[in-house]
N, C-alpha and C positions, 0 to 999 in steps of 0.2 A: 615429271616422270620418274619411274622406279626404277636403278637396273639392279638384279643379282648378280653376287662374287662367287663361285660354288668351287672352292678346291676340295676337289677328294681323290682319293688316292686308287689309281688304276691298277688292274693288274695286266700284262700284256698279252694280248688272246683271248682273253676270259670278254669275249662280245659281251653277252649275256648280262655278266657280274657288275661289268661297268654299264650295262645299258639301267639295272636295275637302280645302282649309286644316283644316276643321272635323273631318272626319273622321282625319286624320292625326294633330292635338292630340287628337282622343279617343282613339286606340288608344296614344299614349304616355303620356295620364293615367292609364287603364288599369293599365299597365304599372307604373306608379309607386304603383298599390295607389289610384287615386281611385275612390271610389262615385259622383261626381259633377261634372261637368267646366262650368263657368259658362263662357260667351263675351259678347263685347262687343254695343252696342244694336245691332239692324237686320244682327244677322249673315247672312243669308240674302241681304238685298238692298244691304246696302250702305251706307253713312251719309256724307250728307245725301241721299235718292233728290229730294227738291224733289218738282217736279210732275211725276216720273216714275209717283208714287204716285197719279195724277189716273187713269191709262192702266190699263182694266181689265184688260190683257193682262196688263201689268207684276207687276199683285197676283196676276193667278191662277198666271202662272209659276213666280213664286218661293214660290207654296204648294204648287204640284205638286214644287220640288224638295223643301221641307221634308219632305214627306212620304215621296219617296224616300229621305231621307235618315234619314228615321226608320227605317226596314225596313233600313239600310246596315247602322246600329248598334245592332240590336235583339240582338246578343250581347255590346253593353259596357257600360260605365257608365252612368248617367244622365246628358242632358246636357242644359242648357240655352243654348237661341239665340232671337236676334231676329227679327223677321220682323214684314211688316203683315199686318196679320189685319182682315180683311173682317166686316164687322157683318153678323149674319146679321138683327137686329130693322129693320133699312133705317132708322130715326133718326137725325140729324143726317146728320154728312161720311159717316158708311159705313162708317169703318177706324178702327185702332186700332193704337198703337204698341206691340205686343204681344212676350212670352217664353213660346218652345213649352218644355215641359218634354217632352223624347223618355227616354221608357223601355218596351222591351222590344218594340220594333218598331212603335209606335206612340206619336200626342202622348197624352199623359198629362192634360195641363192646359196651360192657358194662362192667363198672370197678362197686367194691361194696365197700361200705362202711367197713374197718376191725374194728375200734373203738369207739364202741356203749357208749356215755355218759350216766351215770346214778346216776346225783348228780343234785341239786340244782334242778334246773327246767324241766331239762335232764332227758327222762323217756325209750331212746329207746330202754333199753333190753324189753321193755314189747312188742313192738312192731316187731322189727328185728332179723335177724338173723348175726350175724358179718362174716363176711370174711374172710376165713382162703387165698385167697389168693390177691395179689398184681396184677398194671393193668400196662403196661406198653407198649405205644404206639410209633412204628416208624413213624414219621410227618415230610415229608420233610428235612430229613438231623436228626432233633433230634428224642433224646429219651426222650417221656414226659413220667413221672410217674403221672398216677390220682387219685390221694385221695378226699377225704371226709370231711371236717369240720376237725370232733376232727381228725381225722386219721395225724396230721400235731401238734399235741397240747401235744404229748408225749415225748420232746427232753430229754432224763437225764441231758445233759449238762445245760438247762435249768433250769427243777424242782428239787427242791431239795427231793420231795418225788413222781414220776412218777407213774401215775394212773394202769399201764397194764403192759403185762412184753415184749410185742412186739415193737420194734419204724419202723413204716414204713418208714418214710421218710431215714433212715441210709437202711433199709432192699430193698427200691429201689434205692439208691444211688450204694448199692454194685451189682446191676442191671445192669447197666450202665445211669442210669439216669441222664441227666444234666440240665432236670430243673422240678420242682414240679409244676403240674397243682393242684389248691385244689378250690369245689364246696361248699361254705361255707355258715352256716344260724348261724351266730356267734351273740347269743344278746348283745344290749347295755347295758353296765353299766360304769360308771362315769370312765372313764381311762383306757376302755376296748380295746378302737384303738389302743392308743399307745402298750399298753399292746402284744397285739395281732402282731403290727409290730415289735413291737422288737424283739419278740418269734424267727420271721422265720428270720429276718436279723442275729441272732444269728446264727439258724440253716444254713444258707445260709455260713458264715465264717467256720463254722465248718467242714462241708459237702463238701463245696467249689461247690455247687450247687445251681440254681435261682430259685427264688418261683412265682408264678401268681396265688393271691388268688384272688376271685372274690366273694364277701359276699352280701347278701339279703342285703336290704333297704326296711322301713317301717312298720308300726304298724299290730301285728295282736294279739286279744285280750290282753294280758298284757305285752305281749312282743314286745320293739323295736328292730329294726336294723338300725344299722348308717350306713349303705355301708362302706365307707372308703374301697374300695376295691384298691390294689395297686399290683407293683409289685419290686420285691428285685432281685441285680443281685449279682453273686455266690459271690463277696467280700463285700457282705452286705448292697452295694447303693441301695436306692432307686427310680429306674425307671422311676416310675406310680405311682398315688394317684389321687384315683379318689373323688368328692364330697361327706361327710357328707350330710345324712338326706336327700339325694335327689337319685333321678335316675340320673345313669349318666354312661357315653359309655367312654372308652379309647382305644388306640390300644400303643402297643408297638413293636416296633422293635426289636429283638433278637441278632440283625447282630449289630446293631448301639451304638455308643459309649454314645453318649448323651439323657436323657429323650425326648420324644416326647411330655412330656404332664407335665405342672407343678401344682397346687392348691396349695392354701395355708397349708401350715405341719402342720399335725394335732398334733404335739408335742410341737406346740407354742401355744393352742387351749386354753382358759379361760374355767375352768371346767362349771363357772353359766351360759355363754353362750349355752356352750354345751348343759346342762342337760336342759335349756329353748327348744331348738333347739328339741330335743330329744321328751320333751311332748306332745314342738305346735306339732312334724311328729305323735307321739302315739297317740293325741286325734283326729285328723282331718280326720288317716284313722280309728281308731276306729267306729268313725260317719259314714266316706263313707261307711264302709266294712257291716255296720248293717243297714243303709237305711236311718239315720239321717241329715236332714241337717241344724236345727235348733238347741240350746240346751239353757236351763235355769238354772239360778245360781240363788242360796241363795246368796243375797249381805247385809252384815252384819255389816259393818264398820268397821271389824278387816282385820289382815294381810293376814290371809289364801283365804279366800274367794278372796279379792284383786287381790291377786297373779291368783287363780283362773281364776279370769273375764281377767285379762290380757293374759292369753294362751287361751283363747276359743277366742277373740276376734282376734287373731292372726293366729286361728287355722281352723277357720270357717269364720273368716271375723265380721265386727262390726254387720253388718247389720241380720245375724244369728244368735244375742247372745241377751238374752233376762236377766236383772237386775231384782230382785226383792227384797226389802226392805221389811222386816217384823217385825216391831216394836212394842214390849211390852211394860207394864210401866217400865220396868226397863233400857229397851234401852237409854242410853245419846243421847242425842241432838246432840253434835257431830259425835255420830255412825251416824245419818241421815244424816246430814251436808255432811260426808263424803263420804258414799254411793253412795248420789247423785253428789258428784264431782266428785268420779270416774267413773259411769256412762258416766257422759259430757266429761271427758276428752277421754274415749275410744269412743266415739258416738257409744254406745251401747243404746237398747230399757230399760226403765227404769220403774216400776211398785212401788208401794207402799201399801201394805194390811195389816195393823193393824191386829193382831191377838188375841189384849187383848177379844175383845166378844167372839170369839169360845173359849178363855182359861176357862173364867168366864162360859161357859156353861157346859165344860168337870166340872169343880169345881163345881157346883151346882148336876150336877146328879152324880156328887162320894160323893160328900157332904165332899170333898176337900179342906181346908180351905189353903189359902198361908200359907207356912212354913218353914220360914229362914232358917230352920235344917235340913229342909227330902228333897228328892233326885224327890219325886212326881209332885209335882207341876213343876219342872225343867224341869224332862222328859216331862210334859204336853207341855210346850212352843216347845219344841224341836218337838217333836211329829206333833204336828200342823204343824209347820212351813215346815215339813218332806209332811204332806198331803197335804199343796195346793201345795207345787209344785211339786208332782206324779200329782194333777190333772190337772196343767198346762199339764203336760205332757200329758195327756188322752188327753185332750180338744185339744189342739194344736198342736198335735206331735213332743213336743221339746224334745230331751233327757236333763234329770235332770243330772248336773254334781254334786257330791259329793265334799264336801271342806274340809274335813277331812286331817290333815295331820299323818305322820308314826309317829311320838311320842305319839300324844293321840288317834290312836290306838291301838300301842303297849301296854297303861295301861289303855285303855278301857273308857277315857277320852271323851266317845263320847258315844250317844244315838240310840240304836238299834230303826227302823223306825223312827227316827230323825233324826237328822244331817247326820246318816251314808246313808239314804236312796239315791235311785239313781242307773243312768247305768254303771258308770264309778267314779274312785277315782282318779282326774288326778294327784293329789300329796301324794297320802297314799304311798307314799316310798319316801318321804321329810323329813327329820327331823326336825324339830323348827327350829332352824337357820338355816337350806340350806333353808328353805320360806324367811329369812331374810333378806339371803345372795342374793339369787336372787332376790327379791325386792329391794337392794339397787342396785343392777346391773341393774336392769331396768331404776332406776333413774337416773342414772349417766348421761342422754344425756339430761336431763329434766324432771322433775316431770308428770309422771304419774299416781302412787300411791298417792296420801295425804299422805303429811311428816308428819304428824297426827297419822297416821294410824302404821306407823313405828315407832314413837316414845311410844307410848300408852303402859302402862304395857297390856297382854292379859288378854284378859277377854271374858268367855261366856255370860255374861251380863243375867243372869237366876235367879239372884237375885241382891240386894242393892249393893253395894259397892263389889262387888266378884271380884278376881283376879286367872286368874287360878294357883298361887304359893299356895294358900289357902289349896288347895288341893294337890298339885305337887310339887315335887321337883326342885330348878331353872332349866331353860329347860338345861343351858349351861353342868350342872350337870346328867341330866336326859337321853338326848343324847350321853352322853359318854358315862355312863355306858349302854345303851341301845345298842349302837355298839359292845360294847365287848359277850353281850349279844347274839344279833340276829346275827351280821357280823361273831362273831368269836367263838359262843356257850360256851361262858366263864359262869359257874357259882357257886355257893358256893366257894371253899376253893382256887378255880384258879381266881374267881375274887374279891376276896378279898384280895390275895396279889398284885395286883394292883390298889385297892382303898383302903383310909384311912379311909372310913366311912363305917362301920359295918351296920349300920340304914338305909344308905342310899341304898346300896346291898340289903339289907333284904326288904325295902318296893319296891324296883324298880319289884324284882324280886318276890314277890305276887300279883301286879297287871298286871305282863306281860303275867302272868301263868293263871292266875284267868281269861285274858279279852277274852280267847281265842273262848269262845262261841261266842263270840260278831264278832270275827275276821273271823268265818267261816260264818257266814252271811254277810260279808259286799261286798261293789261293786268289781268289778275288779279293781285291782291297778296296772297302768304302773309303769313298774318297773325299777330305774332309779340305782340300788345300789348294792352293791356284793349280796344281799337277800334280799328281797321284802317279805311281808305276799303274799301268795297265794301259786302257785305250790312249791314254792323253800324252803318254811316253813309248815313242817307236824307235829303239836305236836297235839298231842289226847285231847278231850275235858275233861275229865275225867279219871284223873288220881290223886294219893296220892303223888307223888313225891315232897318233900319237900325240894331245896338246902339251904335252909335254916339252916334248920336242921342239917346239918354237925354238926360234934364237935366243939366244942371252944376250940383254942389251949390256 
């Protein structure tokens, strides 16, 4: 028997759009001899829908298309999609993170999701109702069991501290299952594929049962998906592997000894490729998903911004991406110099608007004198530079991309309606050196950046001779403990027995704590990292909590 892998990339609402996607991978799984065509979680409506799933309109829509869509393909394969599905017993929330199984012009079955994530970004006990039970399909000779995302993410053999007290995958294996269908909206983060195949190739040796995950692909608000969708046979080979970052159709043979389909292993993958790969997909459907097909950068002769223009020009094409230089008195010569070469080298649109006259008139009516010491005049430049290009945006309808990276976020290193302004943060889950590190990966085939620009200590250029160490801790310094911090919530007396500097703890973690205002207003940030500022970071703006303050031993 044949099953198809079909990752393609939804958009949320858009019934219709994805009903058409779905329909087009089934009649070429078809084609390629599949009996049975799996698609990723929430195919029908979309993934993350949030509190769109609140809107009873929202649910009965997207069950009226299911159903059209079931009579589309009631002359192919069997397929299964996602969809919420409405509790018909009215107990607890009502819905259920449900897989329609469509065959023969009608749903067949419907399996439900048993476990509901509610960590990180993962919010669906607000929304669902879990599953007390298990789905297990006769198909042609086998028995598939059909899970859900997490419902496949609880192996004990695996984790050493398992989220739930239930493991479905062992609970349909002593079913008679012999192989795992799983409907997956698994986001990316920096070694989240690998991650994710080893998990089941584990559970697959263990079980002595195969897996056919079939995962989303593509950007929707901060969250990516890398597809990597694959499939694992019961002694742990792997099958199938389907394309990163793209849409992409596989079929695999059940019966057959040999893969049908090879890609490059995504366990030989260079993470800075990856994570480039990752943002050009996050910022490109970001734009398409919101109506954008232009967008405008701050280009400022430093590294971030750089980096920047190099994914939007990637992501959007040269020809979509609009440069702008905004030069104070304090700007070096070489920030312009370099602006404009990288401009040319990307043949991207390239602008120039001096900002020192609106600065000098904001300082006349505050009667704001420049001042080497205060933070005023700073924010002024910043500020500015933040308004013309929202009114690029008015005037032109380009979306403004924000160039802020996650370190001077995280300690607030950055200008609320300034620098932070904008639709999108395409690198606010970068750290200093991942901007580095993939800027010299970009260069390895040829200078595209200015070796300038990379070699340069950083500087906001807001004043004379400023370097951002002035104010910062070295970033090499800053980013580590920042990780232990945000990745791994280490602080006071747990992170101090893994750093030797007491000072360095103590200030990292008053401005991470302090910047948090700043952080609930800033743009959306693709999130590229085990924890992003946005959904997956909830600390209260207003709190006395001081780790600081611990004892001293």
């Amino acid at each position: 028997m044949k099953i198809g892998l079909a990752q393609i990339d939804t958009t949320i609402g858009d019934f219709s759009g994805n009903a058409e996607r779905i329909v087009e991978r089934a009649h070429q799984a078809k084609a390629l001899g599949a009996g049975l065509v799996v698609f990723p979680e929430l195919t029908i409506c979309g993934y993350p829908p949030k509190d769109l799933v609140e809107i009873k309109d929202f649910v009965d829509e997207q069950r009226a298309e299911l159903e059209r869509l079931a009579v589309r393909l009631k002359d192919g394969s069997a397929v299964l999609v996602g969809y919420v599905e409405a509790s018909r017993t009215g107990r607890g929330i009502g819905r259920f993170n449900s897989a329609a199984w469509l065959e023969g012009g009608r749903i067949r079955t419907s399996a439900r999701k048993c476990l509901l994530p509610n960590y990180d970004v993962f919010d669906e006990k607000r929304y669902f109702d879990p599953s007390s039970e298990l789905c297990l399909v006769d198909h042609q000779g086998l028995k598939l069991g059909i899970t859900i995302c997490e419902d496949v993410w609880n192996d004990p053999s695996f984790w050493r501290s398992p989220r739930y007290e239930i493991d479905p995958i062992a609970e349909l294996k002593g079913r008679g299952a012999s192989w795992i269908v799983n409907l997956s909206a698994s986001p990316y983060s920096v070694g989240k594929s690998r991650l994710r195949e080893e998990m089941l190739r584990v559970a697959a040796r263990r079980h002595g049962v195969g897996f056919l995950l079939a995962n989303l692909v593509g950007g929707n608000d901060q969250l990516i998906f890398d597809g990597n969708s694959f499939a694992v046979g019961k002694s742990g080979e792997v099958l199938l592997r389907l394309q990163p970052f793209a849409e992409d159709l596989g079929v695999v043979d059940l019966t057959a000894a040999a893969p049908t389909k090879t890609v490059a292993p995504v366990l030989e993958s260079i993470p800075e490729d990856e994570i480039l790969d990752a943002l050009t997909l996050g910022l490109r459907d970001y734009a398409r998903k919101t109506g954008f097909k232009k967008a405008v950068v701050g280009i400022s002769g430093g590294i971030d911004s750089a980096l920047v223009a190099v994914i939007a020009a990637r992501a959007l094409g040269p020809d979509n991406v609009l440069g702008v230089a905004m030069p104070s008195r304090f700007t070096a010569a070489m920030s312009n110099e370099d602006s404009q070469r990288l401009a040319r080298i990307l043949r991207i649109a390239f602008e120039v608007i001096p900002i020192e006259p609106m600065v000098d008139a904001f300082r006349t009516a505050l009667k704001c004198p420049v001042d080497p010491r205060g933070s005023t005049d700073e924010n002024l430049q910043a500020r500015v530079r933040g308004m013309i290009l929202m009114a690029i945006s008015n005037q032109r309808g380009h979306l403004v991309i924000s160039t802020g990276n996650k370190s001077e976020l995280a300690v607030g290193y950055c200008t609320l309606y300034g620098d932070m302004a904008g639709g999108l943060a395409v690198i606010g889950d970068l750290p200093k050196m991942w901007v580095l590190r993939l800027c010299r990966r970009i260069n390895e085939k040829g200078e595209v950046i200015p070796a300038r620009v990379l070699e340069r200590p950083p500087s906001a250029e807001l004043r004379d001779h400023q370097k951002d160490e002035d104010s910062l801790p070295p970033y090499e310094d800053l980013d580590r403990v920042l990780e232990k911090m945000v990745l791994e919530k280490k602080f006071g007396a747990k992170l101090l027995a893994s750093e030797s500097s007491r000072t360095l703890v103590e200030q990292v973690e008053q401005l991470l704590l302090r910047a948090e205002y700043k952080r609930q207003q800033a743009a959306p940030t693709l999130k590229v990292t085990g924890r992003a500022f946005g959904d997956g970071w909830r600390f209260p703006i207003a709190h006395r909590w001081n780790p600081s303050a611990t004892k001293r031993s």
